[in-house]
Backbone bond lengths (Angstrom), bond angles and torsions (degrees), N, CA, C in turn:
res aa  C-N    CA-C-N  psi(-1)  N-CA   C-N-CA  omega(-1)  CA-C   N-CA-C  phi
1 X - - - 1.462 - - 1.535 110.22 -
2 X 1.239 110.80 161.29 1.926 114.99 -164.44 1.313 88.46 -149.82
3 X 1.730 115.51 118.79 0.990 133.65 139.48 1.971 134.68 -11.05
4 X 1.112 121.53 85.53 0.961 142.71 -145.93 1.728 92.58 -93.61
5 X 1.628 111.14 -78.02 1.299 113.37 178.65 1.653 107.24 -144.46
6 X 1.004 122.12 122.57 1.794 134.04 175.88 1.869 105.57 -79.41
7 X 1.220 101.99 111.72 1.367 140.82 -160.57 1.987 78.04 -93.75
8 X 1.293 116.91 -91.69 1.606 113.99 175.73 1.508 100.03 -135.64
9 X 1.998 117.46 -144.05 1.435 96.53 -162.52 1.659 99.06 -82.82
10 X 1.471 95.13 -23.76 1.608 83.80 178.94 1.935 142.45 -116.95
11 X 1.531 85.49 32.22 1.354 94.41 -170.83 2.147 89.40 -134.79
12 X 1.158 108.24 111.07 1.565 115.44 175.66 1.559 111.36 -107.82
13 X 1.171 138.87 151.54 1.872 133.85 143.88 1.429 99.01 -73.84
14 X 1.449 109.45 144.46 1.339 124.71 163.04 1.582 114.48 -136.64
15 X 0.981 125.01 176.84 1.527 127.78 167.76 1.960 125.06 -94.39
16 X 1.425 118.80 114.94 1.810 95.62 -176.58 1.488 105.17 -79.22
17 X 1.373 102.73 -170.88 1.548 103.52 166.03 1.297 148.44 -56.84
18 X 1.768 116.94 0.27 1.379 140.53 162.94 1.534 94.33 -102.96
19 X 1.384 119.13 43.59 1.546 114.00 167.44 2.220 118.96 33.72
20 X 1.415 68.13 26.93 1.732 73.82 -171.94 2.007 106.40 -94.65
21 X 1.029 104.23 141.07 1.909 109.96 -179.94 1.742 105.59 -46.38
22 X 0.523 106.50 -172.74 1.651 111.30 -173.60 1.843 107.32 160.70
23 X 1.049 119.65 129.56 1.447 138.81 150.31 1.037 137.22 -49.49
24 X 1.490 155.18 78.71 1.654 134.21 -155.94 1.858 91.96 -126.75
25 X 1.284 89.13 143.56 1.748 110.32 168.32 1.051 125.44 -115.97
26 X 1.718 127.31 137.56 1.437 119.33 177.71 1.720 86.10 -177.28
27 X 1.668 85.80 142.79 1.633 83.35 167.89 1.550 128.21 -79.04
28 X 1.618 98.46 141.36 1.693 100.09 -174.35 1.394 100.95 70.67
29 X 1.091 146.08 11.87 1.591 142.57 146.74 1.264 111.84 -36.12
30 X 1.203 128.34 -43.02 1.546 127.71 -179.45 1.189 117.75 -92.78
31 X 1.495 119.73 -35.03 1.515 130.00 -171.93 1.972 103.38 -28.80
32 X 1.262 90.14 144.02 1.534 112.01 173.37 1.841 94.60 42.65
33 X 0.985 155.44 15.71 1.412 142.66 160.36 1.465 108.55 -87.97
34 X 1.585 105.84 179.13 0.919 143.89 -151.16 1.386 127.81 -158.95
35 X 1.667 132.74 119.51 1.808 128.42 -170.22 1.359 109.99 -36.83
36 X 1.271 136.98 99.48 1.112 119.41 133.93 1.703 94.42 146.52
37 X 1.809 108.05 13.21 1.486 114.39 165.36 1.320 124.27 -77.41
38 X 1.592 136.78 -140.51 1.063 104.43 -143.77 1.785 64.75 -154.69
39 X 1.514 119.91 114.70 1.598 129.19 161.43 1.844 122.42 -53.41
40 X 1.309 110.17 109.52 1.647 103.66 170.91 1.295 116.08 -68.26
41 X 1.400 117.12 98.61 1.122 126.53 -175.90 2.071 121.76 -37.93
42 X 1.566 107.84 -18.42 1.415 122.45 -169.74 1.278 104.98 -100.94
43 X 1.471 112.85 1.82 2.030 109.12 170.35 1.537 90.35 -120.27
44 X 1.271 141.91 15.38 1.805 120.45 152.74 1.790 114.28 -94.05
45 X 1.198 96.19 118.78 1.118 112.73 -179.11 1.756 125.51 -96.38
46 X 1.458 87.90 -3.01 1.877 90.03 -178.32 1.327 99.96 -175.55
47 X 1.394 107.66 131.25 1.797 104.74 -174.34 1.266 91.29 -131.77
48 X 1.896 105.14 146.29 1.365 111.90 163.25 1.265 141.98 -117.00
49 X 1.248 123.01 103.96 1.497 124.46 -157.07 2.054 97.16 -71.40
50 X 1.074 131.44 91.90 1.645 125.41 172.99 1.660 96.49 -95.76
51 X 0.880 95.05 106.85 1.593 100.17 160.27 1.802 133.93 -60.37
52 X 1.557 93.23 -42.57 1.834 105.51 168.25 1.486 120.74 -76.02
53 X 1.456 102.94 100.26 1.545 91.82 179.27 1.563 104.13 -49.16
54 X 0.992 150.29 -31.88 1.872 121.77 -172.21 1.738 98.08 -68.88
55 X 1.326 105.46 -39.43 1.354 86.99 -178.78 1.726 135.80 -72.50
56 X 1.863 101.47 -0.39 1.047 100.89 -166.79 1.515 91.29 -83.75
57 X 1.909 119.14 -34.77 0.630 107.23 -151.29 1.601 120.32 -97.35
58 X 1.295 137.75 22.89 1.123 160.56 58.36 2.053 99.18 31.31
59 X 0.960 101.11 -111.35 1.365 107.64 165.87 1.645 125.41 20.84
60 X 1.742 86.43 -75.55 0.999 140.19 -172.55 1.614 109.96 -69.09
61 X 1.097 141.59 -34.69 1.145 166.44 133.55 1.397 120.17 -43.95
62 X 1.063 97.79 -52.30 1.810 99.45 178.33 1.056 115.26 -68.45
63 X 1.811 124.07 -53.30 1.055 132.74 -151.75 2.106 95.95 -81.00
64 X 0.800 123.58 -13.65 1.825 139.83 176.35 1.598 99.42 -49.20
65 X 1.676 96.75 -47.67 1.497 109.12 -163.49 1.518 148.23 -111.93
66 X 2.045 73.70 -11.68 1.532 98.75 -179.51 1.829 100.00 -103.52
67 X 1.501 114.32 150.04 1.073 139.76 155.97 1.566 100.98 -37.24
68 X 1.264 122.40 141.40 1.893 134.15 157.35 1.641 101.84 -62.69
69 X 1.278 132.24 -33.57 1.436 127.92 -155.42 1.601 85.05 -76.06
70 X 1.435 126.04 -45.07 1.262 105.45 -177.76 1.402 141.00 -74.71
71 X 1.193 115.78 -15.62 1.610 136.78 159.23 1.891 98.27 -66.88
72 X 1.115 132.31 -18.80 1.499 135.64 -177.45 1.047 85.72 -95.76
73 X 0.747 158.07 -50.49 1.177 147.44 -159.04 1.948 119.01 -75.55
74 X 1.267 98.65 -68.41 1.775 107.63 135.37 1.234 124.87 11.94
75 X 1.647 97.49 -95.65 1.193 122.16 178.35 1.144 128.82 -60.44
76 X 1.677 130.56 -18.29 1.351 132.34 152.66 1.843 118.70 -63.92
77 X 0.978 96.71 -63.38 1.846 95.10 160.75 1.223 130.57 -58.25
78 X 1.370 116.21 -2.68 1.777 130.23 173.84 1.270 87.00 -88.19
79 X 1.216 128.88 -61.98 1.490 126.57 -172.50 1.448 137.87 -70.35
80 X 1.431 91.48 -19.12 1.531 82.89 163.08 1.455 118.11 -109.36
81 X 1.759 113.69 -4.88 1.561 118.26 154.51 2.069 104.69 -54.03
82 X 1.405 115.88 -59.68 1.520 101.90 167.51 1.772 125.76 -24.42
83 X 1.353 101.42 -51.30 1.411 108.08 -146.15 1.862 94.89 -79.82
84 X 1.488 114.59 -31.70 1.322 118.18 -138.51 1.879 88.81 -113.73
85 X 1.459 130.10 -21.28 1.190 119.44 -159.68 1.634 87.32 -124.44
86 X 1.594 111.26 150.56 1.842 130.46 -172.28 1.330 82.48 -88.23
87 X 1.498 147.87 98.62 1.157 146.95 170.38 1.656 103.43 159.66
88 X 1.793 79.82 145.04 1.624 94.75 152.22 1.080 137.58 -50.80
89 X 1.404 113.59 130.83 1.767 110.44 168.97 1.425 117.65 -116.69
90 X 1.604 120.03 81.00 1.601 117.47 169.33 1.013 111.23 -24.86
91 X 2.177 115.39 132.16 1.060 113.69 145.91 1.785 125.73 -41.56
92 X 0.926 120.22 -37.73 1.245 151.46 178.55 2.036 82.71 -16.88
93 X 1.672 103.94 -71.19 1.284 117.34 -141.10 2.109 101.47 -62.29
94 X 1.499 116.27 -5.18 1.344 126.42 159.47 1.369 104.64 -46.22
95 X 1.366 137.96 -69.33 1.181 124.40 -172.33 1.586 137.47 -85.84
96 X 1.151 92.72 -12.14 1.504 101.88 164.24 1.804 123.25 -91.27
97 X 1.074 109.03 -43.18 2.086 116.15 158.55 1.747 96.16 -69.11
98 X 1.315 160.06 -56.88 1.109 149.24 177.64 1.750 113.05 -42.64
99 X 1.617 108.18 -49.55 1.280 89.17 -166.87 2.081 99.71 -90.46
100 X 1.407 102.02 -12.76 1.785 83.24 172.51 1.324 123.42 -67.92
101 X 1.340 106.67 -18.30 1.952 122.17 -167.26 1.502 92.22 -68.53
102 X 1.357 118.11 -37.55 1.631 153.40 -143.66 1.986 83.92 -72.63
103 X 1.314 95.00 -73.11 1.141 117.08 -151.25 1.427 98.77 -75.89
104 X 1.809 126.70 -61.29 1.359 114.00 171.57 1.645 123.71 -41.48
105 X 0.915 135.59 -54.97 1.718 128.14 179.20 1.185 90.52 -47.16
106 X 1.817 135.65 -73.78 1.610 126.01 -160.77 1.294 88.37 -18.28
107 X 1.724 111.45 -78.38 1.603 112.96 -144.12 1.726 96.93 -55.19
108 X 1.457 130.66 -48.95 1.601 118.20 -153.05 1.408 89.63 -64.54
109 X 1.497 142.71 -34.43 1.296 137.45 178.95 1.344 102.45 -36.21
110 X 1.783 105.98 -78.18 1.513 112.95 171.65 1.468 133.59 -33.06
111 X 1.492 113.34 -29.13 1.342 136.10 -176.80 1.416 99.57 65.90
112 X 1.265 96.24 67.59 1.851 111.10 167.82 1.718 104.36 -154.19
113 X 1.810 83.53 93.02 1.655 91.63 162.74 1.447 99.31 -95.90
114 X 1.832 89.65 179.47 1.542 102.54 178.71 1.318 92.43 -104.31
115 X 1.863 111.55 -145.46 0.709 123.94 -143.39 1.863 88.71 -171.43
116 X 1.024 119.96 115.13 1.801 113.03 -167.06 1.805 75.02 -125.29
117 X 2.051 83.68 129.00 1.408 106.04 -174.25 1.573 103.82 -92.97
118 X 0.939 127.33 7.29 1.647 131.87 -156.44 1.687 96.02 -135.41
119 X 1.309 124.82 4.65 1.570 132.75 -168.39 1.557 94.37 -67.08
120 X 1.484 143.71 -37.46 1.330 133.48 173.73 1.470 128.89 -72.39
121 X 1.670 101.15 -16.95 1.444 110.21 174.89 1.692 117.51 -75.64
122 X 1.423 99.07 -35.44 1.718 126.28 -143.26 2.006 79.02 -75.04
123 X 1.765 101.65 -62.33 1.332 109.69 173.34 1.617 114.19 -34.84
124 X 0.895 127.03 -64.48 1.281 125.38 -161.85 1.787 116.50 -99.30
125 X 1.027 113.08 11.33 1.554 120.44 -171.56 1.511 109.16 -136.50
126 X 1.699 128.43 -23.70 1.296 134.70 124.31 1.227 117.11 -130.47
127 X 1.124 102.34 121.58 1.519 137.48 -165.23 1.122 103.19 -100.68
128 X 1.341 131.39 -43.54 2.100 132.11 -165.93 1.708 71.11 -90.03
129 X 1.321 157.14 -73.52 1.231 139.34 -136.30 1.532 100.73 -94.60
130 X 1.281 143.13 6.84 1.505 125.49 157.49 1.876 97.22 -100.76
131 X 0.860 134.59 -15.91 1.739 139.31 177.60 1.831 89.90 -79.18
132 X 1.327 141.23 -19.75 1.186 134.82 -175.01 1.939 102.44 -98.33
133 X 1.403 107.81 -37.50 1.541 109.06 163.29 1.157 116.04 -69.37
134 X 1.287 126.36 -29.31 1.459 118.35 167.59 1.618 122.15 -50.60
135 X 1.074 105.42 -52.62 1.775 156.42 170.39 1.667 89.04 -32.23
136 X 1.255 103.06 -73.34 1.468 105.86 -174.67 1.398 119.11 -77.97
137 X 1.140 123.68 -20.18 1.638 125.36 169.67 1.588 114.59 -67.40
138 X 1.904 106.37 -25.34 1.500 92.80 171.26 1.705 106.51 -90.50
139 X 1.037 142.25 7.50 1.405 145.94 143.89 1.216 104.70 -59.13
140 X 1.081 136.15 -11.59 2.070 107.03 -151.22 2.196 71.06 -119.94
141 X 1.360 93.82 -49.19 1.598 83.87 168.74 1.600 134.33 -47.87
142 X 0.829 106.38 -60.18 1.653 112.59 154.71 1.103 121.81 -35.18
143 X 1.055 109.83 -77.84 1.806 112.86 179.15 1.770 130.33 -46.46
144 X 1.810 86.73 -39.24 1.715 89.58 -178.59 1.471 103.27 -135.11
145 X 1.250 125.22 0.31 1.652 133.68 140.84 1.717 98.11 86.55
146 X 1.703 102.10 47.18 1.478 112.39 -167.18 1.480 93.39 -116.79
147 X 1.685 133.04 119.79 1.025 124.05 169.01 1.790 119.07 -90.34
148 X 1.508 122.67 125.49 0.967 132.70 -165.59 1.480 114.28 -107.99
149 X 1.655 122.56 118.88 1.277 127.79 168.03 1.917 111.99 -26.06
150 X 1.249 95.43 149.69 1.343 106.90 166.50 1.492 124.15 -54.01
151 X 1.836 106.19 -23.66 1.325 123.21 -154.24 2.002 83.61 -70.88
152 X 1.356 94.98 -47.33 1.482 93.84 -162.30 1.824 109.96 -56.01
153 X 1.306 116.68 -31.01 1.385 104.50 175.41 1.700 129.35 -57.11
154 X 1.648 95.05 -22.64 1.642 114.80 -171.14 1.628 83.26 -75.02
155 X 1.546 143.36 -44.46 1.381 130.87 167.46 1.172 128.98 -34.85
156 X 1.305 104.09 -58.17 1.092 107.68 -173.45 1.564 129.38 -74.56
157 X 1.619 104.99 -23.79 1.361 122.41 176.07 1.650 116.95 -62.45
158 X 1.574 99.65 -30.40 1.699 109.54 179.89 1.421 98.27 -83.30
159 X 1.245 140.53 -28.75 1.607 132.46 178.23 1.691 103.18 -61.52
160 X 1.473 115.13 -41.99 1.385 118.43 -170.34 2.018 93.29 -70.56
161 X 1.213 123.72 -81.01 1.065 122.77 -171.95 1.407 116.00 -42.78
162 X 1.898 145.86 -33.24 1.491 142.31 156.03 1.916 82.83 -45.36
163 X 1.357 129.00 -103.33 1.570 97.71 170.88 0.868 131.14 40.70
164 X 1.270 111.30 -97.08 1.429 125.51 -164.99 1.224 109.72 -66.66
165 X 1.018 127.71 -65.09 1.337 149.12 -158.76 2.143 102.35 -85.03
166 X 0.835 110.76 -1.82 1.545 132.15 -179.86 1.425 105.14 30.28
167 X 1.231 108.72 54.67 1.681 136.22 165.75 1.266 136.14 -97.31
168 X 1.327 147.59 142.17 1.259 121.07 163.52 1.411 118.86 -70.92
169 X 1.900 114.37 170.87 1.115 126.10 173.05 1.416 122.36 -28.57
170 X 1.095 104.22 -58.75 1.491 133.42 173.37 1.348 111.40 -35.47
171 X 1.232 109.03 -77.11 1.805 114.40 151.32 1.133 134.63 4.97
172 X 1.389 86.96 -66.03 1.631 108.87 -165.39 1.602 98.18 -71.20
173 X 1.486 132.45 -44.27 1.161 122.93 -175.16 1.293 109.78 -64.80
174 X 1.135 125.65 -52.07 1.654 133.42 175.37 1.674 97.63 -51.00
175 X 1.338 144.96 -33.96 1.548 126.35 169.01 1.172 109.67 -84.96
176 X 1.669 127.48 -13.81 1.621 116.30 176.62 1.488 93.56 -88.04
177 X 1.211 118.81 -17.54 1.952 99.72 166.62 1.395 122.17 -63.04
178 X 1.503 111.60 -49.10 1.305 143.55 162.95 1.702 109.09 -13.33
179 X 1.286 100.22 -73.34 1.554 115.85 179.00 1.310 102.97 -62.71
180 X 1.553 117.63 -54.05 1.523 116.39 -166.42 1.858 101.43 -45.06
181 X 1.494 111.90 -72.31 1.610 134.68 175.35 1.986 106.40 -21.56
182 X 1.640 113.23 -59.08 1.324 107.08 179.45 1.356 126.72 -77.27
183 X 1.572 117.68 -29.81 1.263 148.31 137.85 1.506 118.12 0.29
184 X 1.735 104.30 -64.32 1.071 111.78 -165.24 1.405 116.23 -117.83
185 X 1.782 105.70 16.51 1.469 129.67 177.22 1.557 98.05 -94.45
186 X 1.454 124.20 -29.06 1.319 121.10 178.85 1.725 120.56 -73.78
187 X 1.970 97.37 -45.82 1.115 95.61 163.49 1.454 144.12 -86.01
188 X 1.510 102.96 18.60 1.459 107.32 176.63 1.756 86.86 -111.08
189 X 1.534 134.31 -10.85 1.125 116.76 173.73 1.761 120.89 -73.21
190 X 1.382 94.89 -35.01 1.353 100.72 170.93 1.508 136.92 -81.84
191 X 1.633 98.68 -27.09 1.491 107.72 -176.98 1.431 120.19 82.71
192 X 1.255 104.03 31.99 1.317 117.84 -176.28 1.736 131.47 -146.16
193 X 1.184 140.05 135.68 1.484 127.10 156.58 1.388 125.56 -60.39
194 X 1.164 104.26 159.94 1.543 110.93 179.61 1.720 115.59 -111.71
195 X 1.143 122.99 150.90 1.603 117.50 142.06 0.769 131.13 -34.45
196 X 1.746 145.42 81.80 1.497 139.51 -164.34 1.505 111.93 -91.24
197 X 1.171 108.21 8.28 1.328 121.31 -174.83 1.607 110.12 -99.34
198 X 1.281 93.80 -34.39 2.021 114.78 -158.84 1.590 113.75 -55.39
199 X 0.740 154.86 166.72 1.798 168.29 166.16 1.812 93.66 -63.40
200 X 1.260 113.05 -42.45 1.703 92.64 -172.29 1.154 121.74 -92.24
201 X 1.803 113.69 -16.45 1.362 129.65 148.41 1.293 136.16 -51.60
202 X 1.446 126.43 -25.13 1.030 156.37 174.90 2.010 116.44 -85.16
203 X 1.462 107.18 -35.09 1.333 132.72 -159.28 1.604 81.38 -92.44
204 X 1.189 107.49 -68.03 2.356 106.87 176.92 1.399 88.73 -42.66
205 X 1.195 135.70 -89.67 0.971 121.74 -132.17 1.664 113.25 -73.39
206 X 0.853 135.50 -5.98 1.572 160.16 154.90 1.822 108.93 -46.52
207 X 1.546 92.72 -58.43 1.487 102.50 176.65 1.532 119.09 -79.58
208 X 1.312 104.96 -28.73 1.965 110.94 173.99 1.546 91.29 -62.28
209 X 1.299 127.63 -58.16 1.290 128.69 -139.94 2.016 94.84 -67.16
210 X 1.370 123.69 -37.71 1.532 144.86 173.89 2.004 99.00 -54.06
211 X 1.740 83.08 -66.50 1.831 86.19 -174.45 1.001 129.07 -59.90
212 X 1.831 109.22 -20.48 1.616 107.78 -174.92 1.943 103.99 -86.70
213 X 0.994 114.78 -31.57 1.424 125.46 158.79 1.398 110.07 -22.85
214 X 1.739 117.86 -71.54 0.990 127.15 -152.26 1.875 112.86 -83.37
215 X 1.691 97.33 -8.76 1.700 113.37 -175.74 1.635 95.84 -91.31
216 X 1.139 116.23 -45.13 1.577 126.94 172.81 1.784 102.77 -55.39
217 X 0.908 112.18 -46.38 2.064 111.95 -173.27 1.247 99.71 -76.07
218 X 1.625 127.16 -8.80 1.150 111.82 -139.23 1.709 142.87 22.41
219 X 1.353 107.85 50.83 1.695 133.39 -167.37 1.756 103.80 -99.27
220 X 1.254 108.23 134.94 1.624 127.37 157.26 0.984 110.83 -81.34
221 X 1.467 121.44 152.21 1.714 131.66 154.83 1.776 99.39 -83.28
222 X 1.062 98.02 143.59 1.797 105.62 178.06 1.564 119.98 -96.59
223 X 1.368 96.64 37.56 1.710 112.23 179.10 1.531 122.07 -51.35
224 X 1.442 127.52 162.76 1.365 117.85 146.23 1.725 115.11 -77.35
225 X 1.326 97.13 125.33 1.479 118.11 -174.48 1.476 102.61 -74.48
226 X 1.068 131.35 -48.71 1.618 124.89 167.91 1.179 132.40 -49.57
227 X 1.429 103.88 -23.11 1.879 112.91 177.21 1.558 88.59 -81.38
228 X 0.809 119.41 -67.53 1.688 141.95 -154.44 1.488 104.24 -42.31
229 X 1.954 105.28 -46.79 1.167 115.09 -178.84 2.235 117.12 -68.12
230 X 1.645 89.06 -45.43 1.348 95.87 157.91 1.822 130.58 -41.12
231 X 1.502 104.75 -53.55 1.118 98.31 -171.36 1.380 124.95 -94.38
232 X 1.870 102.20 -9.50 1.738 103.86 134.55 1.617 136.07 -6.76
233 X 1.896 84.22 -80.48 1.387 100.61 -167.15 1.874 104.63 -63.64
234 X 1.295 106.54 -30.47 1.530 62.92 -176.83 1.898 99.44 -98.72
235 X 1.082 129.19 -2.17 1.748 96.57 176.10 1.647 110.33 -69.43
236 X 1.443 104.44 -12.34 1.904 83.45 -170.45 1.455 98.86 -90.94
237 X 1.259 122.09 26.45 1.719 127.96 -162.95 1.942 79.87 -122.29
238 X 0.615 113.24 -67.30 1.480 127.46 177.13 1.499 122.85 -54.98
239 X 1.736 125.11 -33.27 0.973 120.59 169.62 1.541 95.47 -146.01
240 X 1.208 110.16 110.74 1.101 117.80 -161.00 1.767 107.10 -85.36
241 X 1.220 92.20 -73.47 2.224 109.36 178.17 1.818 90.26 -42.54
242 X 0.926 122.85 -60.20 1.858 126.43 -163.67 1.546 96.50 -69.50
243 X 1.233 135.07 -17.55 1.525 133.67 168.93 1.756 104.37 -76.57
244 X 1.559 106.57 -37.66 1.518 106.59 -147.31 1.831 87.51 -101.17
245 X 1.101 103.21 3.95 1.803 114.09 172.44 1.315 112.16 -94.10
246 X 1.311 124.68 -31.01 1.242 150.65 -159.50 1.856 102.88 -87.51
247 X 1.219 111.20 -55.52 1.268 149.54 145.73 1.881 98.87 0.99
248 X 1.480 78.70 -105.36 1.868 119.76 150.83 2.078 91.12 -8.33
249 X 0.768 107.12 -96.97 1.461 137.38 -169.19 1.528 99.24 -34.44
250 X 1.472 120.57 -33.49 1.553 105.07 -178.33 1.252 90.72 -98.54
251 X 1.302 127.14 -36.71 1.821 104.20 -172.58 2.219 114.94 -67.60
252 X 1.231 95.30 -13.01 1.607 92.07 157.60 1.285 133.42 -95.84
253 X 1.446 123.60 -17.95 1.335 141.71 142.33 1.575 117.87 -39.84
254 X 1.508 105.92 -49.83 1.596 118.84 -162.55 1.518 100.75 -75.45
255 X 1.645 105.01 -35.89 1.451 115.13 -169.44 1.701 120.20 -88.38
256 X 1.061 106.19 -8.91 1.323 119.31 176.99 1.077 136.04 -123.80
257 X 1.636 118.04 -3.70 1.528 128.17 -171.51 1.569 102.87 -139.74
258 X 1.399 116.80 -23.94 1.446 128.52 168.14 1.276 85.34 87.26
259 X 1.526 143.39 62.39 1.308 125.51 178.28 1.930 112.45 -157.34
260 X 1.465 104.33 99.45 1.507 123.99 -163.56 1.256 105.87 -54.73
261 X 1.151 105.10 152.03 1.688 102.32 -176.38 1.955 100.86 -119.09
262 X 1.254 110.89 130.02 1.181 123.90 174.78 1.266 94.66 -78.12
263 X 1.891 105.88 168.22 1.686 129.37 -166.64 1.949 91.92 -70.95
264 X 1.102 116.89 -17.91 1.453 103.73 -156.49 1.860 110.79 -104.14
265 X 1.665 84.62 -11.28 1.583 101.76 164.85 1.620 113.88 -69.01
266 X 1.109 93.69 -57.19 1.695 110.90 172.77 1.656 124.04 -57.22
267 X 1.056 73.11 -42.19 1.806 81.91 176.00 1.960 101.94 -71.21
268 X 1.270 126.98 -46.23 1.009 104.12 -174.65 1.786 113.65 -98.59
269 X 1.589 107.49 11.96 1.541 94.33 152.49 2.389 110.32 -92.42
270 X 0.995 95.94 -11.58 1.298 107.67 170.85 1.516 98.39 -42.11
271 X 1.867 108.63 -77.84 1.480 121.02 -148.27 2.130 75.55 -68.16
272 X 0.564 104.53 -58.52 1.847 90.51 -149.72 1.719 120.62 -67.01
273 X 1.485 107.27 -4.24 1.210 107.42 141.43 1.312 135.67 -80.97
274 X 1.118 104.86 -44.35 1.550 105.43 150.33 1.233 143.64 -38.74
275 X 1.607 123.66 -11.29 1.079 152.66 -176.41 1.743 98.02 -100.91
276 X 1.217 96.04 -66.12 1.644 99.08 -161.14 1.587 95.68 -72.28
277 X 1.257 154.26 24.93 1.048 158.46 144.47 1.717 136.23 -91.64
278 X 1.055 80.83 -13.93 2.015 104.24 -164.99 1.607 93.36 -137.07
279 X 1.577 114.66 2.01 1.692 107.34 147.72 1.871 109.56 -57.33
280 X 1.168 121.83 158.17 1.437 119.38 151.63 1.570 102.64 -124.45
């Protein structure tokens, strides 16, 4: 690889083997070079293939200004968000978790935290991605010995889930409403609280967070409709109130998002209310 353009000492553009731009990091990668030298392949430690020039160039921008420790930093919680969550993780989510990590210490430097108004939702509606902001707040502690509110993990947990869900920020609040809205259509159907702690509480909200995705894309599942319809008939025979809740749930869906609910939608808010009800 040949030095294309030096970003700082350790972040250069180079070209891969489809002559395409590419990003590579490593410390002292740049030291003492010059455009058009020759990269030691045994000091890049992380390369980024971005395909969208805005996003490269973004990238490209950040990395000018930001420290390497914080892209390391990044990239350990990118990787174990891979290993630990059933989902995609956009490269994408490098520059947007890099420059908040970036930006939160400035402020704890300053001693200006926030305050994340959605920190009870984030907790309980992603749970594997605020346990991964936690994750990373004892990194940022370690490294620069800055202790960070809880609020900040609920940040960071919504950068991982836009991620996932390959949405913006923005997004993400409009699907943590999403859940909140059906959430609290079940428990005003029943007249009751739930276990917010529980495995089937956790499992709804897992699946709202999937279903509201798919009401937002306006997207079908490409199921067999005859099984689906079969195994209909018997859960609403079998759970009747959690069918006729379920029910409930598409005519406010239908009425508010413009978005029909197939037998297999229903059927699987059927089984998982049914669950989160007959938790104790």
């Amino acid at each position: 690889m040949i030095i294309k353009k030096i970003l700082n000492n350790n972040v250069v553009i180079t070209l891969n083997e489809h002559h395409e731009e590419i990003v590579v990091m490593g410390k002292g990668l740049a030291y003492g070079k010059k455009t058009g030298d020759y990269i030691d392949p045994s000091k890049i430690n992380k390369t980024f293939e971005v395909s969208l020039k805005s996003s490269q160039k973004k990238m490209v921008n950040m990395l000018k200004d930001i420290p390497i420790e914080y892209m390391e930093i990044s990239d350990e919680v990118i990787q174990k968000a891979r290993k630990e969550l059933d989902s995609d993780i956009d490269d994408s989510l490098y520059i947007s978790l890099t420059d908040h990590i970036h930006t939160s210490i400035e402020r704890y430097k300053e001693g200006i935290p926030l305050k994340n108004q959605l920190l009870f939702e984030i907790k309980h509606f992603y749970k594997k991605e605020y346990e991964l902001g936690l994750w990373a707040l004892s990194l940022i502690q370690d490294k620069y010995h800055i202790a960070m509110d809880e609020d900040e993990a609920g940040f960071i947990a919504m950068h991982i889930v836009s991620s996932e869900i390959g949405r913006n920020i923005s997004d993400v609040y409009e699907m943590t409403n999403f859940i909140q809205e059906i959430l609290k259509l079940v428990k005003d159907y029943f007249q009751r609280d739930f276990d917010e702690e529980s495995l089937a509480y956790y499992r709804f909200a897992t699946h709202l967070k999937f279903f509201g995705l798919r009401v937002f894309n306006q997207s079908k599942h490409n199921q067999d409709d005859s099984l689906n319809n079969d195994l209909l008939e018997i859960m609403k025979e079998k759970y009747v109130k959690p069918y006729l809740c379920a029910l409930e749930i598409k005519s406010f869906i239908e009425r508010k998002y413009q978005y029909e609910l197939e037998d297999e939608e229903i059927l699987f808010l059927t089984i998982h209310v049914a669950k989160i009800i007959s938790n104790k």
